[in-house]
C-alpha positions in Angstrom: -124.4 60.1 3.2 -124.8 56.0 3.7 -121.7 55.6 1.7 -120.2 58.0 4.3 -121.4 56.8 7.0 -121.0 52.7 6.0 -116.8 52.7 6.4 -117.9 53.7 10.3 -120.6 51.3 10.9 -118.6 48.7 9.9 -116.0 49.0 11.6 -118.1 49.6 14.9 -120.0 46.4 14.3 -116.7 44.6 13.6 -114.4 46.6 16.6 -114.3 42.8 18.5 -113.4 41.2 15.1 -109.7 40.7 14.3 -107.6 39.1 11.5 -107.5 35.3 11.8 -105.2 32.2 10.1 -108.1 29.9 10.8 -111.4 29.0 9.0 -114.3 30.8 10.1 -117.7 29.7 10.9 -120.8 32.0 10.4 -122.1 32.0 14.0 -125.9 33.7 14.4 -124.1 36.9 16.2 -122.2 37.8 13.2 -125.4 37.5 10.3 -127.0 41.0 10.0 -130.0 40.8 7.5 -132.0 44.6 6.0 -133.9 44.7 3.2 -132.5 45.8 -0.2 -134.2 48.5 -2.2 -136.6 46.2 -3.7 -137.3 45.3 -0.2 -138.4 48.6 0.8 -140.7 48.8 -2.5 -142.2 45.7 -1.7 -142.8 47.0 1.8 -144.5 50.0 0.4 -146.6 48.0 -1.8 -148.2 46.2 1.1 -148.9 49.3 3.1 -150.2 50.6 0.2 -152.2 47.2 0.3 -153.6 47.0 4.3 -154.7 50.8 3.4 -157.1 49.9 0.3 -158.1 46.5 2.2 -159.5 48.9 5.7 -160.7 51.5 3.5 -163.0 49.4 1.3 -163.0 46.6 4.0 -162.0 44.0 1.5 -161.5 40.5 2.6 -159.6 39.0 -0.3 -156.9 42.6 0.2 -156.4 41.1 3.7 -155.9 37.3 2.8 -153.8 38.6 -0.3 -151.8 41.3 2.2 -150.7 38.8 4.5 -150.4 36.5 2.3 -147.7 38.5 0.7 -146.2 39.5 4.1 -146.2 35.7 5.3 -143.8 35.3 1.9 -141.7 37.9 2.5 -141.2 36.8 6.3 -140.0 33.3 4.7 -137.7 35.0 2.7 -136.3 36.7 5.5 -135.4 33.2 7.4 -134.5 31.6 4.5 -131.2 34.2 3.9 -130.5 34.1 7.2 -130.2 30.6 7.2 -128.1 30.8 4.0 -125.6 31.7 6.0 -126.1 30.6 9.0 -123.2 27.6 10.1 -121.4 28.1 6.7 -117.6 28.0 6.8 -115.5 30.3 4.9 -111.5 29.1 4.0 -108.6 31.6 2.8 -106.8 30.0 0.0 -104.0 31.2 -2.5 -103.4 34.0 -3.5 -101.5 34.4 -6.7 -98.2 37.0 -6.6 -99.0 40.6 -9.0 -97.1 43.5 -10.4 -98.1 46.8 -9.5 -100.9 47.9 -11.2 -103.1 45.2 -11.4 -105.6 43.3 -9.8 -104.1 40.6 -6.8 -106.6 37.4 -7.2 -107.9 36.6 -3.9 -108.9 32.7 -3.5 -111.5 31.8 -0.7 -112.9 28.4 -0.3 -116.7 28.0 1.0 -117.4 25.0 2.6 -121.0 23.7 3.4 -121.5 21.3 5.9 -125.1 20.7 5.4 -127.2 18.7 3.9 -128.8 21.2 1.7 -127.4 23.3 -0.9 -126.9 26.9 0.0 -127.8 29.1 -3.5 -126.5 32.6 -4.4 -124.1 33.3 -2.1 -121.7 36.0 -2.3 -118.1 37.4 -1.6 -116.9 41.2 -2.1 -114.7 43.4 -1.6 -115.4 47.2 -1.0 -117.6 48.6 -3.4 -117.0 45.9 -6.1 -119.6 43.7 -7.6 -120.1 40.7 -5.7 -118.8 37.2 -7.0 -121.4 34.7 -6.4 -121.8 30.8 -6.5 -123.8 28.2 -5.3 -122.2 25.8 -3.0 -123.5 22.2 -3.1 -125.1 19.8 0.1 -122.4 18.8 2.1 -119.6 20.5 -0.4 -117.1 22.8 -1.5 -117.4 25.8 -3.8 -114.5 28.5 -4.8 -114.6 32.0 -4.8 -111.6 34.6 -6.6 -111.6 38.2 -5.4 -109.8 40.7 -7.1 -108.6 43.4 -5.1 -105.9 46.2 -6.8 -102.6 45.9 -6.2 -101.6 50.0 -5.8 -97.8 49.4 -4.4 -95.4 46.3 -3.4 -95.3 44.6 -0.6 -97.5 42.2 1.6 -100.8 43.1 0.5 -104.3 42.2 3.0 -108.1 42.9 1.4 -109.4 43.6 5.3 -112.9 43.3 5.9 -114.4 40.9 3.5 -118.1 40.7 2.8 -120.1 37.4 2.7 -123.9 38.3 1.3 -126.3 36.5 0.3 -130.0 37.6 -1.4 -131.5 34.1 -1.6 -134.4 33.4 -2.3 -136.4 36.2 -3.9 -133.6 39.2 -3.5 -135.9 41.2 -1.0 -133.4 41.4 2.0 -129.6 40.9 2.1 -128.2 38.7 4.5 -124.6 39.5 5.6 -121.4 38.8 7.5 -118.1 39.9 7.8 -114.9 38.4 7.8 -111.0 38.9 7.9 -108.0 36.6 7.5 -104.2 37.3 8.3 -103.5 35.7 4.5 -101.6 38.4 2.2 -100.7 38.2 -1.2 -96.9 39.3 -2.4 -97.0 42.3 -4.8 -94.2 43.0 -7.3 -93.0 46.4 -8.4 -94.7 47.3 -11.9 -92.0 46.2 -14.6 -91.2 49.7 -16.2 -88.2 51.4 -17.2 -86.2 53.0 -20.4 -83.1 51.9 -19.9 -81.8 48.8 -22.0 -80.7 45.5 -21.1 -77.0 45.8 -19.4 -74.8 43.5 -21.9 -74.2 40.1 -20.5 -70.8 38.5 -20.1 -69.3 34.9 -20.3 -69.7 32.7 -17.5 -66.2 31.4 -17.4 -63.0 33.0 -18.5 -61.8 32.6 -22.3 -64.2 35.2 -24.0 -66.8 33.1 -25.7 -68.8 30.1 -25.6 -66.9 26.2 -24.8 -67.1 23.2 -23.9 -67.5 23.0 -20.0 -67.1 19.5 -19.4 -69.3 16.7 -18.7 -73.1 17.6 -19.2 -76.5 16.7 -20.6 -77.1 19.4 -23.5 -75.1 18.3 -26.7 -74.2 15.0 -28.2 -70.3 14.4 -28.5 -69.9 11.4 -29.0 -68.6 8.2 -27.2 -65.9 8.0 -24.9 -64.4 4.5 -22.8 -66.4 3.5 -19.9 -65.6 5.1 -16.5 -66.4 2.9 -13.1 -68.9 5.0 -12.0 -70.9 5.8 -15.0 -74.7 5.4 -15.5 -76.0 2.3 -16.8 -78.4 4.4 -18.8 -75.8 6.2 -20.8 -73.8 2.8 -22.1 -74.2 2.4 -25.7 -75.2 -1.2 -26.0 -75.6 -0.8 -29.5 -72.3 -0.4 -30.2 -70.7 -2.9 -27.8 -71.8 -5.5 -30.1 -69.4 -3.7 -32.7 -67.0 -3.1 -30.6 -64.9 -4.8 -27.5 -64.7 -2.1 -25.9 -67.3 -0.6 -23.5 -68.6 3.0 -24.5 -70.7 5.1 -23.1 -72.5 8.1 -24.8 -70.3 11.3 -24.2 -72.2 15.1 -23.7 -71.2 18.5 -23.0 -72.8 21.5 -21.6 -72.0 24.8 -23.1 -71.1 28.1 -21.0 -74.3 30.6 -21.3 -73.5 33.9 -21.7 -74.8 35.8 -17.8 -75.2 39.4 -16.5 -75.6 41.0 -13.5 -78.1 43.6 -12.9 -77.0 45.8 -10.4 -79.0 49.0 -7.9 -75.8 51.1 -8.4 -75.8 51.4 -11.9 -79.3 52.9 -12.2 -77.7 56.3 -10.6 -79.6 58.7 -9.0 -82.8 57.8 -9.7 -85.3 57.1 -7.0 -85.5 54.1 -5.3 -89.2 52.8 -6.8 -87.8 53.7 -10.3 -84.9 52.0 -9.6 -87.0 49.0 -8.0 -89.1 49.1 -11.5 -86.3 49.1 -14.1 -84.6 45.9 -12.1 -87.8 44.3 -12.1 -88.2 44.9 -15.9 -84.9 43.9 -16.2 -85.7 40.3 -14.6 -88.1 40.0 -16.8 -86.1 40.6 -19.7 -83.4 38.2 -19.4 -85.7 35.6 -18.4 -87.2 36.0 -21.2 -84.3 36.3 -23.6 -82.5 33.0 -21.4 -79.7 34.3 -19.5 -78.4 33.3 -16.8 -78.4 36.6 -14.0 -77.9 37.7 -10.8 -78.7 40.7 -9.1 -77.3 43.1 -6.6 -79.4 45.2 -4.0 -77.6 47.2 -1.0 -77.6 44.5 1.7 -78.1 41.7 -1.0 -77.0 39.8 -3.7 -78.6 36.7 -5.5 -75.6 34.7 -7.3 -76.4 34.2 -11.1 -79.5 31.7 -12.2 -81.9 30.7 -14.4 -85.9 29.7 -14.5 -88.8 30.3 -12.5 -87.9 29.5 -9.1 -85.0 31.9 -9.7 -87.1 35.2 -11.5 -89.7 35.1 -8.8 -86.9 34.8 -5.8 -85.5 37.9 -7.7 -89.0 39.1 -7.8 -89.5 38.9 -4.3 -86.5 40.3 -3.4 -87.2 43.8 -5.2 -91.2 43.4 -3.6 -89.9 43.4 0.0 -87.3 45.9 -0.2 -86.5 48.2 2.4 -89.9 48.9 4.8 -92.1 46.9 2.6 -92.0 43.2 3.7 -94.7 45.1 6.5 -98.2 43.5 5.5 -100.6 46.6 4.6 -104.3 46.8 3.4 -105.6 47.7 0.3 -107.0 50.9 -0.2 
């Protein structure tokens, strides 16, 4: 029933709470403090306590009572104050397919003079990831949240926690940034490779032209030729100025195109292109692809596979920013 109920008081407690761009500090109004199930036992245990002190009017149950109370109330201040004035940074968040987990990167920053231990970020029902941030430092914190379809994806609500010192209460806040991180479609598909073409007319693989690849050779000097490619070697065996001669060779490059993938349905479509990118990335061929509305010209390398990547993430409705579920 608390499980039930905890999606509800959450979002009552946060209602005035909305998605922010900016660091946020733990203010006194947002740290909410209960005790944990230990908590309640320990609780128990001194009632239990104060009832065998009156009944047998023993003075050293009393001074051993409160003095167990008095450590408990410390506890209490000290996890409140574990998170009381810290500041909590979004940071990157690293791009993922479909299907796995999106990594999350927060930044806790501590701007007092004493170090705050065991404190805590989480997400949902997962286990907590916990560090201790150093006096006057920094400490990183990676959430992982699943990735369950493309797009812009946003945690929400993200738990900061803390059980410091003796784990007998929980201290806790809430926070929620406008960060999102960029989910691909999962690379899946049976279809093979579409056969890749020349890059220039003649049917095979030539000699383009100047380049940087292959050694050819020497050739006269040009006015305008780099200092760095002169062979001064051989100008002492020679009167005549050379300069070291290369050539770049075409690469064979394919297109990978929506229409050919027929009727099938546009995430299984979005899924075999994505595999597809992969593949000829892999394999080195130069690519381009074509999406209704959109064409990337042929390329190569990893500025080019994750603009491709993108591309197929934020196609048609999904460039909106949505929340993990």
């Amino acid at each position: 029933m608390f499980k039930a109920l905890r999606p509800r008081f959450e979002a009552w407690v946060t209602r005035g709470q909305r998605p922010v761009c900016d660091p946020v500090r733990l203010e006194r109004r947002r740290i909410y403090i209960l005790p944990t199930r230990y908590g309640y036992a320990f609780a128990a245990l001194l009632f239990v306590l104060f009832l065998w002190s009156t009944n047998y009017s023993n003075s050293m149950g009393f001074a051993f009572t409160f003095l167990l109370a008095a450590v408990a109330h410390n506890s209490m201040w000290q996890a409140h104050d574990t998170l009381l004035g810290l500041i909590v940074h979004p940071g990157e968040v690293k791009p993922a397919f479909v299907g796995q987990d999106a990594q999350f990167q927060f930044r806790l920053e501590n701007p007092d003079p004493r170090p705050r231990y065991g404190v805590a970020l989480q997400w949902r029902d997962r286990l907590p990831s916990y560090v201790d941030v150093p006096a006057s430092g920094l400490a990183m914190v990676n959430l992982t949240v699943p990735a369950t379809r493309r797009g812009w994806l946003r945690p929400g609500r993200i738990r900061v926690l803390t059980r410091f010192p003796l784990g007998l209460l929980q201290s806790w806040s809430w926070v929620e940034f406008e960060s999102a991180g960029l989910i691909y479609p999962q690379p899946r598909g049976r279809r093979p490779l579409p056969a890749a073409s020349p890059s220039s007319a003649g049917g095979g693989l030539h000699e383009q032209g100047p380049g940087s690849e292959d050694y050819a050779g020497f050739r006269p000097y040009v006015p305008g030729d780099s200092p760095r490619r002169v062979a001064w070697k051989a100008v002492g065996r020679s009167e005549q100025l050379l300069v070291k001669h290369f050539t770049d060779q075409a690469r064979p490059e394919l297109w990978l195109d929506w229409a050919w993938l027929g009727d099938d349905p546009v995430e299984a479509r979005l899924a075999q292109l994505c595999q597809w990118v992969l593949k000829a990335e892999s394999a080195g061929y130069r690519y381009g692809l074509r999406l209704p509305g959109t064409q990337i010209a042929p390329g190569q390398g990893d500025a080019h596979r994750r603009r491709c990547l993108e591309v197929l993430a934020l196609f048609g409705d999904a460039g909106l920013r949505h929340e993990a579920r």
